[in-house]
C-alpha positions as CSV (number, residue, x, y, z in Angstrom):
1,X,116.9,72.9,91.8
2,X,114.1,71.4,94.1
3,X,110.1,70.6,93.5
4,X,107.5,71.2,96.4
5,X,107.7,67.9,97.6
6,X,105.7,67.0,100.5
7,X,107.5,63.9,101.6
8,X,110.7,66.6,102.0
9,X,110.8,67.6,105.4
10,X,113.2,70.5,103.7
11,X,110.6,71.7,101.5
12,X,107.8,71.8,103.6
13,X,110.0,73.9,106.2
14,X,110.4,76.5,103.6
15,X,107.2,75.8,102.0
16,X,105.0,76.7,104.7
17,X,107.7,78.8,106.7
18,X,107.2,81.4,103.1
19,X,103.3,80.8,103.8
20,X,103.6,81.6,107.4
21,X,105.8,85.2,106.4
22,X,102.7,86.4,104.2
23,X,100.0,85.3,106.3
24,X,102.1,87.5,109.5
25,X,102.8,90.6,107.1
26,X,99.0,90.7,105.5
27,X,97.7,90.7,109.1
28,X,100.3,92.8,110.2
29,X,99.3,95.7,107.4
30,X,95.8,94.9,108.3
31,X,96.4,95.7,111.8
32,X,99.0,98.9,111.4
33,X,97.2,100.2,108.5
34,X,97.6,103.8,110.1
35,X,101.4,103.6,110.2
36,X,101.7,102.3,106.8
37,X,99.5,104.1,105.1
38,X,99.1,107.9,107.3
39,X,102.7,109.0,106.7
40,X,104.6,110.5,104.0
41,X,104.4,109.8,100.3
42,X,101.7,107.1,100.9
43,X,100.0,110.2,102.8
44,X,100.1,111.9,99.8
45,X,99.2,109.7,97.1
46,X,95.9,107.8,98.9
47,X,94.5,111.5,99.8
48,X,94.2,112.5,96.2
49,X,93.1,109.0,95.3
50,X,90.0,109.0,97.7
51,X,90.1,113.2,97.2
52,X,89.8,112.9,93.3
53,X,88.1,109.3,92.8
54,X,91.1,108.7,90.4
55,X,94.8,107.1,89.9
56,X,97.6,109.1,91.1
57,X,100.5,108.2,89.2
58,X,103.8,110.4,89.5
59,X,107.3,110.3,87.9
60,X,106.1,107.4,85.2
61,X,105.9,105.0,88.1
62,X,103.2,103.2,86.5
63,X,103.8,100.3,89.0
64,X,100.9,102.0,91.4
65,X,97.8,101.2,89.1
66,X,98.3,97.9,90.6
67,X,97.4,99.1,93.8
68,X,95.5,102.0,93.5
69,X,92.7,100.6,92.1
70,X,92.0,98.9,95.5
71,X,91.0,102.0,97.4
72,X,88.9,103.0,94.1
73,X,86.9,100.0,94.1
74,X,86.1,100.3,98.1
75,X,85.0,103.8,97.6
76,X,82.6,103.0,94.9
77,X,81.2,99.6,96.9
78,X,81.1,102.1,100.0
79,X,83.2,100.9,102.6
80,X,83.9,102.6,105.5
81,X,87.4,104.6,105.1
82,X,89.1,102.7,107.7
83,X,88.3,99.6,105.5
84,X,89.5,101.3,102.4
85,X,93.1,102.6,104.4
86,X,93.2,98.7,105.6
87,X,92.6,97.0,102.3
88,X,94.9,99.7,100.6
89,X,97.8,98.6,103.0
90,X,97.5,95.2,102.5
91,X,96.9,94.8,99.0
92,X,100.5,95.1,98.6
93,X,101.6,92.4,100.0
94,X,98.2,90.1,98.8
95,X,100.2,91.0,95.7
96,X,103.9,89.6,97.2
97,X,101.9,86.6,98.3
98,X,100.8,85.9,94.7
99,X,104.1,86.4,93.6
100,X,105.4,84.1,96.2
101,X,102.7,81.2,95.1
102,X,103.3,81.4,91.4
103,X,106.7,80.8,91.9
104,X,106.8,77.8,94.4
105,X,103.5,76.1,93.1
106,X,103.5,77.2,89.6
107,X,107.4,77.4,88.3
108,X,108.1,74.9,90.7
109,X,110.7,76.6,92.2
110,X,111.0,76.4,96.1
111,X,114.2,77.8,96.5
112,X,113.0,81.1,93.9
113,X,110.4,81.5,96.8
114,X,113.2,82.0,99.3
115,X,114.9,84.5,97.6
116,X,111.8,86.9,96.9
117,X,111.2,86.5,100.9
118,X,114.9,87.3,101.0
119,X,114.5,90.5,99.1
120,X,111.4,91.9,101.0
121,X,113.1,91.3,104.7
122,X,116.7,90.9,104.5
123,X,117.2,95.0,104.4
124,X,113.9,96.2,104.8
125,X,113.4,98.4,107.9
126,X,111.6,101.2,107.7
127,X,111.2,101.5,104.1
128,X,108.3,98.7,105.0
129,X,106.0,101.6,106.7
130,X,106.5,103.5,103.4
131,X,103.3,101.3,101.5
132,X,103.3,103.4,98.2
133,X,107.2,102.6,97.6
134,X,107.7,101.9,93.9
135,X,110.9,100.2,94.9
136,X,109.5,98.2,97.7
137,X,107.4,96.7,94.6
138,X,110.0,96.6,92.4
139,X,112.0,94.7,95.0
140,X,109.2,92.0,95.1
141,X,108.9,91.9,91.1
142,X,113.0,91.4,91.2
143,X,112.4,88.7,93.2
144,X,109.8,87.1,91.1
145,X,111.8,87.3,88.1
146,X,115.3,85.7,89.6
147,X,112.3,82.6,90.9
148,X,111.1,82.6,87.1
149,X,114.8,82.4,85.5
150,X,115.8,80.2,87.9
151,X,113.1,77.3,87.7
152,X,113.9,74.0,86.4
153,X,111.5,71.9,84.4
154,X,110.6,74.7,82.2
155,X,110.0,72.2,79.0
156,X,106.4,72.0,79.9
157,X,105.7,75.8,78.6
158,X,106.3,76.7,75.0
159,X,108.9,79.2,74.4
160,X,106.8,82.1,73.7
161,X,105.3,81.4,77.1
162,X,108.3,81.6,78.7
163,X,109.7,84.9,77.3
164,X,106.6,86.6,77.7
165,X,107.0,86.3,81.7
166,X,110.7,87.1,81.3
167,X,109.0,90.7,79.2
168,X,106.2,91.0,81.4
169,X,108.4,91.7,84.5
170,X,111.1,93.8,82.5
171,X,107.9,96.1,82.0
172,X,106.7,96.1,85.3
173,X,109.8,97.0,86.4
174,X,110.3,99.6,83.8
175,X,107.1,101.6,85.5
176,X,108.5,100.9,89.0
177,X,112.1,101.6,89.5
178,X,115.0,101.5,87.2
179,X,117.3,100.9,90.1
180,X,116.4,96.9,90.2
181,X,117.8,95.6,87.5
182,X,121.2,95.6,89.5
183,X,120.3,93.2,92.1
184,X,119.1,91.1,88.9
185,X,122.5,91.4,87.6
186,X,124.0,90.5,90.1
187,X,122.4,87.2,90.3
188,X,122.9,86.0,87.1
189,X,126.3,87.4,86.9
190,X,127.2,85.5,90.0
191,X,125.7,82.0,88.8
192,X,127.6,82.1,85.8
193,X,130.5,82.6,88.1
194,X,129.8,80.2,90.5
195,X,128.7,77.3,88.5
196,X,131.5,78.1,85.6
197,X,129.7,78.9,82.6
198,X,130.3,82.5,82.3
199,X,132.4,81.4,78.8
200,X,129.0,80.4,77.5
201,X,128.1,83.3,75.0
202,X,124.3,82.1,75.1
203,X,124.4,82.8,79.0
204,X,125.0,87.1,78.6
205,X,122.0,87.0,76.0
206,X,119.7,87.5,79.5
207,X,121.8,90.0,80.9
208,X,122.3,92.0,77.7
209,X,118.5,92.3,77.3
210,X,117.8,93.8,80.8
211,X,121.2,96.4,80.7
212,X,119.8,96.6,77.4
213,X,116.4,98.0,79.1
214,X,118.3,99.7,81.8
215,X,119.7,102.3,79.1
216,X,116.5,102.4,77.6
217,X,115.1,103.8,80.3
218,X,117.5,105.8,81.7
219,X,117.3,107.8,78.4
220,X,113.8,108.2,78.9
221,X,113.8,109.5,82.7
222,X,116.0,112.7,81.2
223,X,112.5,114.1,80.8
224,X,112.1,113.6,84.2
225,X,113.4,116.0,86.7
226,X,113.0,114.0,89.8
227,X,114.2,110.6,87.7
228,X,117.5,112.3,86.3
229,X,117.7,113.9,89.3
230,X,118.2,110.6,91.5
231,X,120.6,109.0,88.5
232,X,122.9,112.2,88.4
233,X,123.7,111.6,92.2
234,X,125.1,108.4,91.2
235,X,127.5,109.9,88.3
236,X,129.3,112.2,91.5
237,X,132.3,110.2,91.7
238,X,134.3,112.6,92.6
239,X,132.7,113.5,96.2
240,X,133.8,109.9,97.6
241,X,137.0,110.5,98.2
242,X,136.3,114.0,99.9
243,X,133.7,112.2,101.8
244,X,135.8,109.4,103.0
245,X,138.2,111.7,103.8
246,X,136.0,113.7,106.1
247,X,133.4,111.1,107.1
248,X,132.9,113.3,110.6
249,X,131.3,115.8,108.5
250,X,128.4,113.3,106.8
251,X,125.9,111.8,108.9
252,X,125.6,108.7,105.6
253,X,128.8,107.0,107.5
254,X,127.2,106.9,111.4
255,X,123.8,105.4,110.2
256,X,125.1,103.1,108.4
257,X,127.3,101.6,111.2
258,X,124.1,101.9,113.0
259,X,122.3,99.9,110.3
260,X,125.1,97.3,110.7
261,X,124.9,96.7,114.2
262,X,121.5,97.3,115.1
263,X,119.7,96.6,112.4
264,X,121.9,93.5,110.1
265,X,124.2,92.2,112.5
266,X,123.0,88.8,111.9
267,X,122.7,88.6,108.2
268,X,125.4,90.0,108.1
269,X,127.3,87.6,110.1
270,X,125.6,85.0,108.2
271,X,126.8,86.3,105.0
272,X,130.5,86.3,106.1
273,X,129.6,82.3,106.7
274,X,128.5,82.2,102.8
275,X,131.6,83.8,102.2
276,X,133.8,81.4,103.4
277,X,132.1,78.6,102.6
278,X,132.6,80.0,98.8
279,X,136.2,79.9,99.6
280,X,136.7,76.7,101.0
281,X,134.5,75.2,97.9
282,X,137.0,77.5,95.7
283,X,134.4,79.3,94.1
284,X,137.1,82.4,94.2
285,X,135.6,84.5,91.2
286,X,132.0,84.1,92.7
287,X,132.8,85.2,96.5
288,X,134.9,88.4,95.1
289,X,132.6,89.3,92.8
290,X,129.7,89.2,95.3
291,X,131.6,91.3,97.4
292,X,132.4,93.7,94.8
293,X,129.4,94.0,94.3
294,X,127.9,94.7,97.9
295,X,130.7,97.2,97.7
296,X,129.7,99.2,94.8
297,X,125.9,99.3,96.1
298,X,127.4,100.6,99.0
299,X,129.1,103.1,97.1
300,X,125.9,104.3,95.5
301,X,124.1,104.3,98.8
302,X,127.0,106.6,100.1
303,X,126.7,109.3,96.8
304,X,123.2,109.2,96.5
305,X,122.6,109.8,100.8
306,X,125.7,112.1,100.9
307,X,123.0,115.3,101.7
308,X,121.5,113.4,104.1
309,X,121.8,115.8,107.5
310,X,120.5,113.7,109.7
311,X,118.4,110.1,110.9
312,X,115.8,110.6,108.1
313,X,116.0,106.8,108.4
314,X,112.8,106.4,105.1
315,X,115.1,108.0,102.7
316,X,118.0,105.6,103.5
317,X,116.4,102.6,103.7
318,X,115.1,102.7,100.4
319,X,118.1,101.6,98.5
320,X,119.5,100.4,101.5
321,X,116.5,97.4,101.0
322,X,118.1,96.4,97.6
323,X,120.6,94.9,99.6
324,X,118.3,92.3,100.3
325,X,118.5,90.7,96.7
326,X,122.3,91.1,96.5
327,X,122.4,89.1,100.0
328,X,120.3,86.8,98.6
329,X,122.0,86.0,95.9
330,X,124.9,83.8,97.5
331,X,122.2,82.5,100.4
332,X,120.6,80.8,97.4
333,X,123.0,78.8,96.4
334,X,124.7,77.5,99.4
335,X,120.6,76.5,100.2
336,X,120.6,75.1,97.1
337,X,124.4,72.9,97.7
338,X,123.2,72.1,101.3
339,X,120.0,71.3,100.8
340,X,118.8,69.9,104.0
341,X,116.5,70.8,106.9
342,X,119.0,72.3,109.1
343,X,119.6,74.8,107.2
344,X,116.4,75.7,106.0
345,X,115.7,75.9,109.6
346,X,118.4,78.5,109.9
347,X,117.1,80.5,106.8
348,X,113.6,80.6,109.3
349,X,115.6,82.3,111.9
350,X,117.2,84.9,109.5
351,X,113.9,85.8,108.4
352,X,112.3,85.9,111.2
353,X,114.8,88.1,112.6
354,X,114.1,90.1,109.5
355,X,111.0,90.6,109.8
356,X,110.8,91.0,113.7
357,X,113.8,94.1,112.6
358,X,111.3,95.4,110.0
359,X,107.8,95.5,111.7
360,X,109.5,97.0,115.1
361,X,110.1,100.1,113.2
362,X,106.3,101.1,113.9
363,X,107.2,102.7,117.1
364,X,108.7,105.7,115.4
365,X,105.1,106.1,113.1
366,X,103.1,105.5,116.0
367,X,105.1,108.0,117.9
368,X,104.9,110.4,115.3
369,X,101.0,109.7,114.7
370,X,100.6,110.2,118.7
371,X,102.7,113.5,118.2
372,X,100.1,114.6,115.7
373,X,96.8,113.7,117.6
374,X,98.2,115.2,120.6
375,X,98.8,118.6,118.8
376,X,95.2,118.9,117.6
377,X,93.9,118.0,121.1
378,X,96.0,120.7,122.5
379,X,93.5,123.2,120.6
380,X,90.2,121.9,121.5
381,X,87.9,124.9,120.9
382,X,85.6,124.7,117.7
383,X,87.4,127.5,115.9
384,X,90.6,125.5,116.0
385,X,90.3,122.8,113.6
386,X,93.1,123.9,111.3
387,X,96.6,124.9,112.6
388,X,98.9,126.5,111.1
389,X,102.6,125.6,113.1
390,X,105.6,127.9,112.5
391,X,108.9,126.4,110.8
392,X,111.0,126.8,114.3
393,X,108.5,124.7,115.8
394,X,109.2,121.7,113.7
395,X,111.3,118.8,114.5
396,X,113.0,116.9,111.6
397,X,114.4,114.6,114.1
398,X,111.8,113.1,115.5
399,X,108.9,113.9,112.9
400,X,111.2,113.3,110.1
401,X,109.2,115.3,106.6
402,X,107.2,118.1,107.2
403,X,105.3,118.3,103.8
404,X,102.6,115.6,104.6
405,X,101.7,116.4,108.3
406,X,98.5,118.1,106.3
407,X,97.2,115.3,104.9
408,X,98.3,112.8,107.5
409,X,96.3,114.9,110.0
410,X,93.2,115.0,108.1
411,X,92.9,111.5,107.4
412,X,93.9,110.3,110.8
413,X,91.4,112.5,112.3
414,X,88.6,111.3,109.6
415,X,88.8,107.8,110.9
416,X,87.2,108.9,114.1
417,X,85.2,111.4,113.0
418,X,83.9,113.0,109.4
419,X,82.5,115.8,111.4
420,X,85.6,116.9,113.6
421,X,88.3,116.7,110.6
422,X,91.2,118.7,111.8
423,X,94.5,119.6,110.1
424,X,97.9,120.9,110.6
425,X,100.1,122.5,108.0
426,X,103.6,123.0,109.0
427,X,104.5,126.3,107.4
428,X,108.8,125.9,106.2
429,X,108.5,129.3,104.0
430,X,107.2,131.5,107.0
431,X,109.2,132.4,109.6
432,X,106.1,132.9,111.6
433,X,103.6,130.8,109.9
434,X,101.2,133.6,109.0
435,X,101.4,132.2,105.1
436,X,98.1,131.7,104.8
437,X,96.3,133.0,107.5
438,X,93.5,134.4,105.4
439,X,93.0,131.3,103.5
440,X,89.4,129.4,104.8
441,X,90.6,126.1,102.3
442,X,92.6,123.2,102.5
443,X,96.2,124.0,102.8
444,X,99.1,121.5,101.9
445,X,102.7,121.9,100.8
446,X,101.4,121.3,97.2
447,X,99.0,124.0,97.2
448,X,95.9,124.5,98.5
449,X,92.4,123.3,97.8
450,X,89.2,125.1,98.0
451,X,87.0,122.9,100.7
452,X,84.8,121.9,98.2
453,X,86.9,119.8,96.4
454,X,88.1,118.4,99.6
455,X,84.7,117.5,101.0
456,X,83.5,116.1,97.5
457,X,85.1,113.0,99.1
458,X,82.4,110.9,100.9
459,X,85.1,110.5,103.9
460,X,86.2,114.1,104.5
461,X,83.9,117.1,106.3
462,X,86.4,120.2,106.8
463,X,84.6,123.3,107.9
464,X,85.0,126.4,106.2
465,X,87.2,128.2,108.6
466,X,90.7,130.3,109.1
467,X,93.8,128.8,109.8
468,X,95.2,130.0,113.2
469,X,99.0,130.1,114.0
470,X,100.1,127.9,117.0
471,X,102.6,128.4,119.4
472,X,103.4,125.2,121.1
473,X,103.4,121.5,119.8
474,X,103.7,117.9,121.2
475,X,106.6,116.6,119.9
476,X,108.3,119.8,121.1
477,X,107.1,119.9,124.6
């Protein structure tokens, strides 16, 4: 294990090379706040935070009070609301960035820092543009925790100290996703393995705790109908072989060759390097158990995706980005084995690859945000401030989710104007979109809201008026 050490011209490459990929991300949230906070979930979740003036936590995912608070505290000190969508965005990764610090400069651990950057670029693509993510956090507390259990020169902290951190993250994770603890597995499985001490008995106390936790919590998400809902996918063992068998007929196989190509063709490659380096230094148990590994997450991308009908690229990504830790995993140790500046400049290039990969996903958002904006300019006239489009006149390819185009209208066209708020709802249960033509509130997939509760926000002025039903749309022209 290595110490920041400013006479090594290894650590300050990674060092300052981790500093330099927080600084670039914070600005870049700061910058494309609108695509990272105006679509989807995140939509969702900061309208009824600046709606309501309160938390809005959903399936347990307690992780979010971390965050939410951010928006909350800019309201109440009255910033404008494009301050409040900007500080929202990046207060996420102001987070990762603490993480990141604590680990180099407090455990001591440079190479811990690594692997948390690892984890948040590796196999993050558009999941990155999905701010509210519970397991884009959970990714970067995963991270922190392989950096904490991985330190050296831990004698300087008492015990209790020490376990306490270990607890503190379990918990964190347990309110952010129970998927995680596999990539954390992982890694400790595959240092026992790799530096022979997996006959140790004292080593599987670790691991026993956290599978320990895993159960524990997947007992508790049965109360959960979106939680068990996820965890049953993965029990469907018996759709893989139909699926392999007729992989023309699932869309799951073509994006992920076009993940492979497109989007990891070079960590990839870089990981089949790992690979047979592990082989040539004999570590045989370590490099198949990494791959079984990969190959199981794989798996469980493939079952839970299997529904997926088309390039609905947010939904895949998510799990998709745990790959990131797994890759990780063997990165860190040949780093740590071959510990000199060469390859540290290498591990530069793979991230900034990465993160190049990651950020260029804005152009779909913007696209879709552009999409929006020219729909409500294509009904001018003052009565036509909320639309209501018909479900033949959506496009799931190249607007992706239709339940959020409601609130991501409003609050993009609240950031020019309080007094010329406009929405569209995108009607899927009426063939003609006449729903909720008589309705003079705030409709949403959800339900609606009467425009009083909507306007008790100090950023949102929608008139009192009827919806009208539209017959043409931008992203359909």
């Amino acid at each position: 294990m290595h110490h920041p050490n400013t006479n090594s011209t290894t650590d300050r490459i990674f060092i300052w090379g981790g500093h330099l990929f927080f600084w670039v991300l914070i600005m870049v949230c700061l910058v494309f706040y609108q695509a990272r906070v105006l679509a989807f979930d995140t939509a969702y979740y900061i309208f009824h935070v600046v709606t309501f003036d309160d938390y809005f936590i959903k399936h347990n995912r307690y992780i979010s009070y971390l965050t939410q608070w951010v928006p909350l505290f800019g309201m109440h000190q009255g910033w404008a609301f494009a301050s409040v969508l900007k500080a929202f965005s990046a207060s996420f990764y102001i987070w990762f960035y603490l993480f990141y610090v604590l680990i180099v400069h407090g455990a001591k651990n440079v190479l811990g820092g690594v692997v948390l950057i690892f984890g948040l670029c590796l196999a993050m693509r558009y999941k990155f543009y999905a701010a509210i993510s519970e397991l884009f956090f959970g990714v970067a507390i995963a991270g922190f925790l392989i950096g904490w259990l991985t330190r050296k020169g831990a004698k300087y902290l008492p015990t209790w100290i020490d376990y306490s951190v270990v607890l503190l993250c379990l918990i964190a994770l347990f309110g952010a996703h129970i998927i995680l603890v596999y990539p954390i597995l992982v890694f400790l499985v595959f240092q026992y393995l790799y530096e022979n001490t997996w006959k140790n008995l004292r080593q599987w106390i670790m691991p026993t705790f956290i599978v320990g936790v895993f159960f524990l919590k997947f007992m508790l998400v049965q109360g959960d109908d979106y939680e068990s809902d996820r965890m049953s996918a993965l029990l469907e063992y018996s759709t893989l072989r139909e699926m392999f068998t007729n992989q023309a007929d699932y869309f799951i196989f073509s994006a992920l060759q076009e993940y492979a190509t497109q989007q990891y063709w070079l960590v990839l490659f870089l990981f089949t390097v790992v690979l047979a380096w592990l082989l040539f230094q004999k570590k045989w148990l370590a490099a198949i158990f990494i791959v079984c590994a990969s190959v199981i997450w794989l798996l469980i991308n493939i079952l839970t995706y299997a529904d997926l009908g088309g390039p609905l690229y947010i939904m895949l990504d998510g799990y998709l980005a745990v790959f990131g830790l797994i890759w990780a995993t063997p990165f860190y140790f040949f780093l740590r084995d071959n510990y000199k500046p060469v390859f540290a400049c290498v591990a530069i290039v793979l991230v900034g690859f990465s993160t190049w990969k990651m950020v260029d996903t804005r152009q779909f958002y913007r696209q879709r945000l552009t999409f929006i904006q020219e729909t409500l300019d294509m009904y001018p006239e003052v009565d036509q401030k909320k639309l209501i489009v018909p479900r033949h006149l959506f496009d799931w390819e190249n607007m992706w989710f239709p339940y959020e185009v409601a609130h991501e209208s409003l609050m993009l066209t609240a950031l020019e104007s309080p007094e010329d708020m406009r929405t569209i709802y995108v009607d899927i249960d009426s063939p003609q979109g006449s729903g909720f033509l008589q309705s003079d509130g705030f409709i949403q997939f959800h339900g609606a809201h009467d425009i009083s509760t909507i306007n008790n926000s100090p950023f949102f002025n929608l008139p009192k008026a009827k919806y009208i039903v539209v017959d043409s749309v931008a992203w359909k022209e």
